[in-house]
Residue frames as qw, qx, qy, qz and C-alpha x, y, z in Angstrom:
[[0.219, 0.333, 0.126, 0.909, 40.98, 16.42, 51.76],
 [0.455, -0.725, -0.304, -0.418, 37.56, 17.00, 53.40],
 [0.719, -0.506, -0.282, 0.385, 38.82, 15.63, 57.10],
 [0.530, -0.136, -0.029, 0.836, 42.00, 17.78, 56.74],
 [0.090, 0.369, 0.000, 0.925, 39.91, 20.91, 56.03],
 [0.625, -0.625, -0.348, -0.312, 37.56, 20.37, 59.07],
 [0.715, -0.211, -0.232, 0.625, 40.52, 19.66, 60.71],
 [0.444, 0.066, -0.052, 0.892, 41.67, 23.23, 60.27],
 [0.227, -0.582, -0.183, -0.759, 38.58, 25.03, 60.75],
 [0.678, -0.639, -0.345, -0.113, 38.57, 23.72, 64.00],
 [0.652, -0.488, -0.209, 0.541, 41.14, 24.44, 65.33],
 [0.123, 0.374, 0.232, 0.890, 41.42, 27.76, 63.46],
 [0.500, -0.682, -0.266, -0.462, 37.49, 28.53, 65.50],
 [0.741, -0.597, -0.201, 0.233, 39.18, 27.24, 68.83],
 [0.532, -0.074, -0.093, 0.839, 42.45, 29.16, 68.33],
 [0.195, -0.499, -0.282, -0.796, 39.99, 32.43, 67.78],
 [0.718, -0.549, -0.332, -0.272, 38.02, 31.43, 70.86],
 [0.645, -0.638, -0.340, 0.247, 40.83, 31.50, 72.83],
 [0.284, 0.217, 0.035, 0.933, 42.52, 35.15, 71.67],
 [0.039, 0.517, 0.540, -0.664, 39.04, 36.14, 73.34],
 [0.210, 0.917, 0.251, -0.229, 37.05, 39.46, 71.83],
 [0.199, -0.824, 0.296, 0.440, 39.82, 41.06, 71.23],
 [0.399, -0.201, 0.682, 0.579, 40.76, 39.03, 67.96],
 [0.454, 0.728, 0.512, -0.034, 37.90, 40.59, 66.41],
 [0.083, 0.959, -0.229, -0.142, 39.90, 44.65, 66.14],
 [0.463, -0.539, 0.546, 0.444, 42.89, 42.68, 65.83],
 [0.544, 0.269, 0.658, 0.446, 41.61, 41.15, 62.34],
 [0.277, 0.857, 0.433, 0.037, 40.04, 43.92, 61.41],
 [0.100, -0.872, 0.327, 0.350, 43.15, 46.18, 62.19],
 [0.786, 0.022, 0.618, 0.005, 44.70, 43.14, 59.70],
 [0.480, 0.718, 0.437, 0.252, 42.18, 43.15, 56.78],
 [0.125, 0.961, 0.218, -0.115, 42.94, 46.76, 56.84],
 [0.382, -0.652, 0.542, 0.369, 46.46, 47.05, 57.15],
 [0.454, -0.073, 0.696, 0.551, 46.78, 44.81, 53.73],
 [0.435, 0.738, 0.498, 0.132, 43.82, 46.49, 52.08],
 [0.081, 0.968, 0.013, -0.236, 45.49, 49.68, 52.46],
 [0.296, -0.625, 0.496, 0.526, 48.98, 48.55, 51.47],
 [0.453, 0.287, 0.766, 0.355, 47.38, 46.84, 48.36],
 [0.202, 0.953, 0.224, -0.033, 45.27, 50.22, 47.49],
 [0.282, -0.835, 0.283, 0.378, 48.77, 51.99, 48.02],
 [0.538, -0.290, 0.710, 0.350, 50.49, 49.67, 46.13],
 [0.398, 0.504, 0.593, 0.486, 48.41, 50.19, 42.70],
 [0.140, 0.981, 0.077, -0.114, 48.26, 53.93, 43.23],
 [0.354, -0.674, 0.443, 0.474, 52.20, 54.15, 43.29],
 [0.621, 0.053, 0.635, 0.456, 52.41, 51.66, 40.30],
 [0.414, 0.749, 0.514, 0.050, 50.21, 54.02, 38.67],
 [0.075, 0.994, 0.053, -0.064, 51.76, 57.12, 39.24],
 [0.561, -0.546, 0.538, 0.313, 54.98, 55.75, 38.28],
 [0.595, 0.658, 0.462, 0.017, 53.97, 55.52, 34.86],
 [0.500, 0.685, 0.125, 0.515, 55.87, 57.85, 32.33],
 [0.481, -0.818, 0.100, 0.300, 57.82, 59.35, 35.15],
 [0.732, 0.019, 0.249, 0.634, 61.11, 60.16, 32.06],
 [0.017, -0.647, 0.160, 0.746, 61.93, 63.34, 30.87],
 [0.107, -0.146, 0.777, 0.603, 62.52, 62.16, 27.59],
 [0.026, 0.369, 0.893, 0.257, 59.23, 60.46, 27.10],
 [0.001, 0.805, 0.500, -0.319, 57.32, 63.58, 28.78],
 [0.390, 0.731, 0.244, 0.505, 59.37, 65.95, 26.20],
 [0.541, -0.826, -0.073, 0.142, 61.08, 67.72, 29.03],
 [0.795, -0.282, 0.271, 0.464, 64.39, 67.45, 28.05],
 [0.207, 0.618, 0.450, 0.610, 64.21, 70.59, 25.19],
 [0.037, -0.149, -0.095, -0.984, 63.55, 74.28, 24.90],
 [0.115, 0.610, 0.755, -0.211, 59.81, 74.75, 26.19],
 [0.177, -0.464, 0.005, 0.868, 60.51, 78.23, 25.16],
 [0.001, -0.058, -0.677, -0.734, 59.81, 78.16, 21.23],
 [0.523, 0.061, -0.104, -0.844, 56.05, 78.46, 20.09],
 [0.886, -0.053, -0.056, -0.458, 53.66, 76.10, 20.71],
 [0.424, 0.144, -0.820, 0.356, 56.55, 73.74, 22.52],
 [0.125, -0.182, 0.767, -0.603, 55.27, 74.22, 25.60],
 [0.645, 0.081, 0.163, -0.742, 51.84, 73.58, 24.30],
 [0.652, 0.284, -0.696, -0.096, 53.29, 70.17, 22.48],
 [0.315, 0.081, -0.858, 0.399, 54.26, 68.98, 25.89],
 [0.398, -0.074, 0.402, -0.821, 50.65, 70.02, 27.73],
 [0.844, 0.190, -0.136, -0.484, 48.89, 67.73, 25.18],
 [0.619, 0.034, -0.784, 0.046, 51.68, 64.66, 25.23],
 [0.106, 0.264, -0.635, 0.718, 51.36, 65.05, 28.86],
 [0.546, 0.007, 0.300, -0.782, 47.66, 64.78, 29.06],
 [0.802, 0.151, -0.134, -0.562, 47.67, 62.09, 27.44],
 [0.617, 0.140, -0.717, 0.294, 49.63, 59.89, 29.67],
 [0.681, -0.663, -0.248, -0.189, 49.17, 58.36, 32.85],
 [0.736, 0.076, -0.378, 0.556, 50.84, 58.70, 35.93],
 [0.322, -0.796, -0.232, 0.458, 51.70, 61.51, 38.70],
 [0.369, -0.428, 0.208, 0.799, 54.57, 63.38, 37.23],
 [0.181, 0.336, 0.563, 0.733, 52.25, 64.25, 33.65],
 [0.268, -0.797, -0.537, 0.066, 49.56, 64.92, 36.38],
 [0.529, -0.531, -0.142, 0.646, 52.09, 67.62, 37.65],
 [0.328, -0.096, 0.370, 0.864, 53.30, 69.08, 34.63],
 [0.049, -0.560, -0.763, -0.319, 49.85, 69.44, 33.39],
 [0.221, -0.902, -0.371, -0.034, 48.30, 71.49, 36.13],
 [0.454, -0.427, 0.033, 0.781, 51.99, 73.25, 36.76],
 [0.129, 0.286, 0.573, 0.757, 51.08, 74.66, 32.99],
 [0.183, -0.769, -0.604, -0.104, 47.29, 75.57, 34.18],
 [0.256, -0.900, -0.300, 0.184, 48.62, 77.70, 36.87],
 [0.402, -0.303, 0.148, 0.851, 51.50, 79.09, 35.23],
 [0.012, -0.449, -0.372, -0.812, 49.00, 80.97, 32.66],
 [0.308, -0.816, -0.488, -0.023, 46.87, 81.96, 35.49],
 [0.084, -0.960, 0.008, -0.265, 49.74, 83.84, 36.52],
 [0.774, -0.468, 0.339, 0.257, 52.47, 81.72, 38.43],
 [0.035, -0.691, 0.717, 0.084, 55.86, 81.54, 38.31],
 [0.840, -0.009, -0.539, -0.059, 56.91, 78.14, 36.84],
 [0.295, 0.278, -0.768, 0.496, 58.79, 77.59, 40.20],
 [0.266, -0.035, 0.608, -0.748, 55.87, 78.12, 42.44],
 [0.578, 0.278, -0.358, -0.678, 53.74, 76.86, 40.05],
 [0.728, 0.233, -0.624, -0.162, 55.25, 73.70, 39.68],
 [0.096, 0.171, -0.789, 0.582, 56.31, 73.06, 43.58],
 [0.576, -0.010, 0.375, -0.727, 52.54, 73.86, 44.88],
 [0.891, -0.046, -0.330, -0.307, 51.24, 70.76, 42.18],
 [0.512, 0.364, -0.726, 0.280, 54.32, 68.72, 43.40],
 [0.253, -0.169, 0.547, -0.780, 53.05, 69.16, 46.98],
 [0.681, -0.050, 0.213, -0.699, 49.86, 68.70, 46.55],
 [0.785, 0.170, -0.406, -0.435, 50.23, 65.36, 44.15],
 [0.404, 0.290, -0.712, 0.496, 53.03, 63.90, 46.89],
 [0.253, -0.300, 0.520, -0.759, 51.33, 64.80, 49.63],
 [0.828, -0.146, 0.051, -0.539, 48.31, 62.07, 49.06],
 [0.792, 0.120, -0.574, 0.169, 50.85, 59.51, 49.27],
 [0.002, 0.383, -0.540, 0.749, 52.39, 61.08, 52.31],
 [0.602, -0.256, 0.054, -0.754, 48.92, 61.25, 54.02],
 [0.877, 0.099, -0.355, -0.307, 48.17, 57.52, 53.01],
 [0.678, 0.177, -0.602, 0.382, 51.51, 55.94, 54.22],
 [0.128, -0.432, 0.257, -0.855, 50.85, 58.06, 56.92],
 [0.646, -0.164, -0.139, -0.732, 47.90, 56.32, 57.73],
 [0.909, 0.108, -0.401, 0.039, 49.08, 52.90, 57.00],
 [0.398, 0.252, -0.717, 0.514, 52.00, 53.67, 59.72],
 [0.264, -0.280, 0.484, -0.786, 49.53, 54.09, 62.51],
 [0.906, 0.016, -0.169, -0.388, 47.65, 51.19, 61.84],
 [0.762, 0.333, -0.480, 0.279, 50.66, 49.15, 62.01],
 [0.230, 0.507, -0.357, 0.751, 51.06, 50.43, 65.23],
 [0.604, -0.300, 0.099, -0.732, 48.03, 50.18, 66.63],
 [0.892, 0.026, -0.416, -0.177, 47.93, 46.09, 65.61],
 [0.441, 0.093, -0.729, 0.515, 51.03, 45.29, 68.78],
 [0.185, -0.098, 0.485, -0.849, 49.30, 47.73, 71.53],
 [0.734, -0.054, -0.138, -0.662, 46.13, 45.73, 70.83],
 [0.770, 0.156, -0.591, 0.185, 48.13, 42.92, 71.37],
 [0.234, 0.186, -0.647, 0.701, 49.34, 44.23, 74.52],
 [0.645, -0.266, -0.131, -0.704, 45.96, 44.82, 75.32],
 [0.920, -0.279, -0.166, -0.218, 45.04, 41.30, 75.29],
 [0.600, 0.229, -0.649, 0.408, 48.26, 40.11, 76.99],
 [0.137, -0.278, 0.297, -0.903, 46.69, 42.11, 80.19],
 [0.653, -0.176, 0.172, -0.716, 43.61, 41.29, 80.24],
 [0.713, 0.196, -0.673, 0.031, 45.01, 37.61, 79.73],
 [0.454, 0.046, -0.735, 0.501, 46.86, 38.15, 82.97],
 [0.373, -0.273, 0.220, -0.859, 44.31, 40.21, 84.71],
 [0.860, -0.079, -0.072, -0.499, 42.27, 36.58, 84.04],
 [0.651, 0.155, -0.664, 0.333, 45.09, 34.13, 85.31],
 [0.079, 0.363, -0.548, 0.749, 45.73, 36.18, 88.30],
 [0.591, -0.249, 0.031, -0.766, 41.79, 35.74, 89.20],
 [0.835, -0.073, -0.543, -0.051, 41.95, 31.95, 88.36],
 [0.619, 0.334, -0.511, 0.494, 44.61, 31.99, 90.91],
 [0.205, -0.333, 0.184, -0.902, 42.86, 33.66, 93.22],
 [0.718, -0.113, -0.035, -0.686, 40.07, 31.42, 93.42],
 [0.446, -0.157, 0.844, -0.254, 39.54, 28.45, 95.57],
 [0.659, 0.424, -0.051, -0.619, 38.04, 26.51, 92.68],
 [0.778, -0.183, 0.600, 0.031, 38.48, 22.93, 91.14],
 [0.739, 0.507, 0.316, 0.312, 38.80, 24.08, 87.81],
 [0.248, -0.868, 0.163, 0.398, 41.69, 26.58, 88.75],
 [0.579, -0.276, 0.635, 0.431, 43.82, 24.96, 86.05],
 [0.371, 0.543, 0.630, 0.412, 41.86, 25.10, 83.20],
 [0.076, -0.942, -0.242, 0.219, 41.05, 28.77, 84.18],
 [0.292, -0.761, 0.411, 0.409, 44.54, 30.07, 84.48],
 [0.572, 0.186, 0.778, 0.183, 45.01, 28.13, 81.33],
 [0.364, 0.653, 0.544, 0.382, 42.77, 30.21, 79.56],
 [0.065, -0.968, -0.078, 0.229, 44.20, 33.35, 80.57],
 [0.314, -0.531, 0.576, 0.537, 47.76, 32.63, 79.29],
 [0.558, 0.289, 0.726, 0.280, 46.18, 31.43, 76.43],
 [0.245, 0.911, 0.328, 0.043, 44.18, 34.57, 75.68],
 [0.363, -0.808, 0.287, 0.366, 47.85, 36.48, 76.70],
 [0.487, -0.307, 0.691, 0.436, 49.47, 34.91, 74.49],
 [0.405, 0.561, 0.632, 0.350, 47.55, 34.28, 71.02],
 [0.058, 0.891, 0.411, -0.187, 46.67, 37.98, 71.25],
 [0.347, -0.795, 0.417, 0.271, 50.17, 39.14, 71.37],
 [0.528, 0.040, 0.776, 0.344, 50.99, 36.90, 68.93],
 [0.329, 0.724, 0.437, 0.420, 48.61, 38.29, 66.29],
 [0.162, 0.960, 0.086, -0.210, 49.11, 41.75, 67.07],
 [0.146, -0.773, 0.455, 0.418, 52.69, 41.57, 66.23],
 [0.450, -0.087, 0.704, 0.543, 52.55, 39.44, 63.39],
 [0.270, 0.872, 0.337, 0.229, 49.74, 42.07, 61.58],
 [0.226, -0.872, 0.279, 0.334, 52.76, 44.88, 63.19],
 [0.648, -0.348, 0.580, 0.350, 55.29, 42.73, 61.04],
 [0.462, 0.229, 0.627, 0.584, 54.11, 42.32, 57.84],
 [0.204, 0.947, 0.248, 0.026, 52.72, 46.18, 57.59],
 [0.322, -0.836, 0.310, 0.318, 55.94, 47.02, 58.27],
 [0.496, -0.048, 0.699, 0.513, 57.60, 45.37, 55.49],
 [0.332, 0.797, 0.505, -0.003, 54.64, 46.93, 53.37],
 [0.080, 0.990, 0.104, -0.047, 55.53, 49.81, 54.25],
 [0.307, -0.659, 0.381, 0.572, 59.09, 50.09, 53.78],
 [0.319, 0.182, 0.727, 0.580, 58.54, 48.76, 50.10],
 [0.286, 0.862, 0.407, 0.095, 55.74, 51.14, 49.58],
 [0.214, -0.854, 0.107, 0.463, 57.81, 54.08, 51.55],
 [0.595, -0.179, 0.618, 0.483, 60.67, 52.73, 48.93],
 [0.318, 0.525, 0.656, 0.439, 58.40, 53.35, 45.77],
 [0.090, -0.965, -0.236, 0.072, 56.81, 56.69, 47.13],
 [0.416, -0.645, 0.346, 0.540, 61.12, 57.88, 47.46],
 [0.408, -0.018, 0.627, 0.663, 61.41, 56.92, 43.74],
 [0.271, 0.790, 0.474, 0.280, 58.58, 59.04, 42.81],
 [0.304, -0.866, -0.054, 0.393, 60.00, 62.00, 44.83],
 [0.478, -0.548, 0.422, 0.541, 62.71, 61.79, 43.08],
 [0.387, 0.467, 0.730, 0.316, 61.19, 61.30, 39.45],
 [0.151, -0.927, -0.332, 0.085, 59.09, 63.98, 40.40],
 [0.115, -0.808, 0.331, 0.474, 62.32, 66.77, 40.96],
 [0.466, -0.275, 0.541, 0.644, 64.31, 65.30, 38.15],
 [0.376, 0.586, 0.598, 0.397, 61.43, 66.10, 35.63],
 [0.003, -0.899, -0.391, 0.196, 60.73, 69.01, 37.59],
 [0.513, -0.481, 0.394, 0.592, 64.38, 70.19, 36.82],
 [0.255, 0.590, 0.677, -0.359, 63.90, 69.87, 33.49],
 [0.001, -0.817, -0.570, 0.090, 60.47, 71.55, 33.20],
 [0.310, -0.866, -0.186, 0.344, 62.20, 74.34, 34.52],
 [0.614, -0.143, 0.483, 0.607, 65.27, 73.78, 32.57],
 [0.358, 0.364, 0.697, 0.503, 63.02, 74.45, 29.49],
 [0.110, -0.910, -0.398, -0.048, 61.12, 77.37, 30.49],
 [0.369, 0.672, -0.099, 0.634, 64.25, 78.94, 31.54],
 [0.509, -0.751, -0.046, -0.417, 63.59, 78.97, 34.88],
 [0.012, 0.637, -0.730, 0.249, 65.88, 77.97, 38.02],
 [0.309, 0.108, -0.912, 0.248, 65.84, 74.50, 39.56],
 [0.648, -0.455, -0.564, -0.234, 62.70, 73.00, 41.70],
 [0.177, -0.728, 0.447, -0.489, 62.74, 73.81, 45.21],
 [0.190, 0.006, -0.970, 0.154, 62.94, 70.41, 47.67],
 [0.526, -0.494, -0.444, -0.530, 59.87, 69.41, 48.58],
 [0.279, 0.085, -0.734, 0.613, 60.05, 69.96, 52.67],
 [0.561, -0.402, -0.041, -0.722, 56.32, 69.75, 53.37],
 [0.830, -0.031, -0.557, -0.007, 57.06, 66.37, 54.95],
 [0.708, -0.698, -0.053, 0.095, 58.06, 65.73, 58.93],
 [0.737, -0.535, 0.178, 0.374, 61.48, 65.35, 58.04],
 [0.119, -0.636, 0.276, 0.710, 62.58, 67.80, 56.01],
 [0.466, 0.519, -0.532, -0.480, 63.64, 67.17, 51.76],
 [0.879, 0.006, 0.457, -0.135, 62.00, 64.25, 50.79],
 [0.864, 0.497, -0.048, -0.067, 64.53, 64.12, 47.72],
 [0.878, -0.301, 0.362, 0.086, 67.45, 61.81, 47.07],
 [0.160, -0.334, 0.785, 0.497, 70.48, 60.83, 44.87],
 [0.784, 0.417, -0.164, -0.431, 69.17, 59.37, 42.21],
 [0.390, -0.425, 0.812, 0.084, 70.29, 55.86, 41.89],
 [0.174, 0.202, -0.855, -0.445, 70.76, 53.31, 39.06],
 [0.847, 0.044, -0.113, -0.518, 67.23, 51.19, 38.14]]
């Protein structure tokens, strides 16, 4: 068991050693790439919490006395985005809002730090090939020299330049791979809050008397909400 894990740290230190410098940003673009999709990944679960109408008392008159004030207090005392919404949609509708504008501006704002995040997490994922390509250059920039050079160890040179070309290229696109799978399962979870998110907001609105949620279209591509589809 010992041998066989000595066995792999070497050649783990020599496969490092020949991806050059450059497999330092590549791990590090890595580590990061799963810390963030793991940080994502327990904020969504969170704010997926009590995302039901039913259970958030939505589904009712808000209208009557102290109804709407029934649903400010079950609401506060559940976790999750969409109670987070209703909550502060309530805050600023006594300050003076309209429940529609009220309730869009939290929606926005509580959506939008996921946005931001995944946001984030796609440009990382990005970055982790073109760092690859990086070293795949300066691989061949260091073959081409061997090759160049009237030298007895021209082989072993040129050697280590396709090596460094290669391995580099190799890790960036297999940290590009699995963020990308991340992210479409996060992106995936973040669509089912969107949608959570309008059907409560519906409703909210329902109950207050008010008209329908607008779409949220603070996002690049337009109305980030969807059919609604079967759990």
């Amino acid at each position: 068991m010992n041998a066989a894990l000595a066995e792999l740290v070497r050649e783990s230190q020599s496969y490092l050693q020949a991806g050059g410098w450059l497999m330092l940003p590549l791990g590090l673009i890595g580590f990061w790439i799963w810390w963030q999709y793991l940080l994502l990944l327990c904020r969504l679960r969170e704010a997926l919490q009590h995302d039901d109408p039913h259970t958030l008392g939505l589904d009712g008159d808000l209208r009557p006395v102290g109804r709407l004030d029934a649903c400010e207090r079950r609401c506060a005392g559940l976790a999750g985005a969409v109670p987070r919404m209703i909550v502060h949609a309530i805050a600023r509708m006594r300050a003076g809002q309209s429940p529609e504008t009220a309730f869009a501006q939290c929606r926005s704002i509580e959506l939008g730090e996921y946005r931001i995040a995944m946001l984030g997490l796609g440009a990382l994922v990005a970055v982790a090939p073109l760092v690859g390509l990086l070293g795949t250059v300066l691989g061949m920039i260091r073959t081409f020299a061997a090759v160049s050079q009237r030298s007895s160890d021209v082989t072993g040179m040129v050697a280590d330049g396709v090596s460094m070309a290669l391995i580099t290229t190799q890790a960036g696109l297999v940290a590009a791979l699995a963020g990308t799978f991340g992210l479409a399962h996060l992106f995936w979870r973040y669509q089912h809050l969107v949608n959570q998110a309008h059907l409560c907001g519906a409703g909210f609105l329902r109950g207050l008397g008010a008209g329908e949620p607008p779409p949220d279209d603070s996002g690049a591509g337009g109305s980030d909400v969807l059919p609604a589809t079967a759990e």
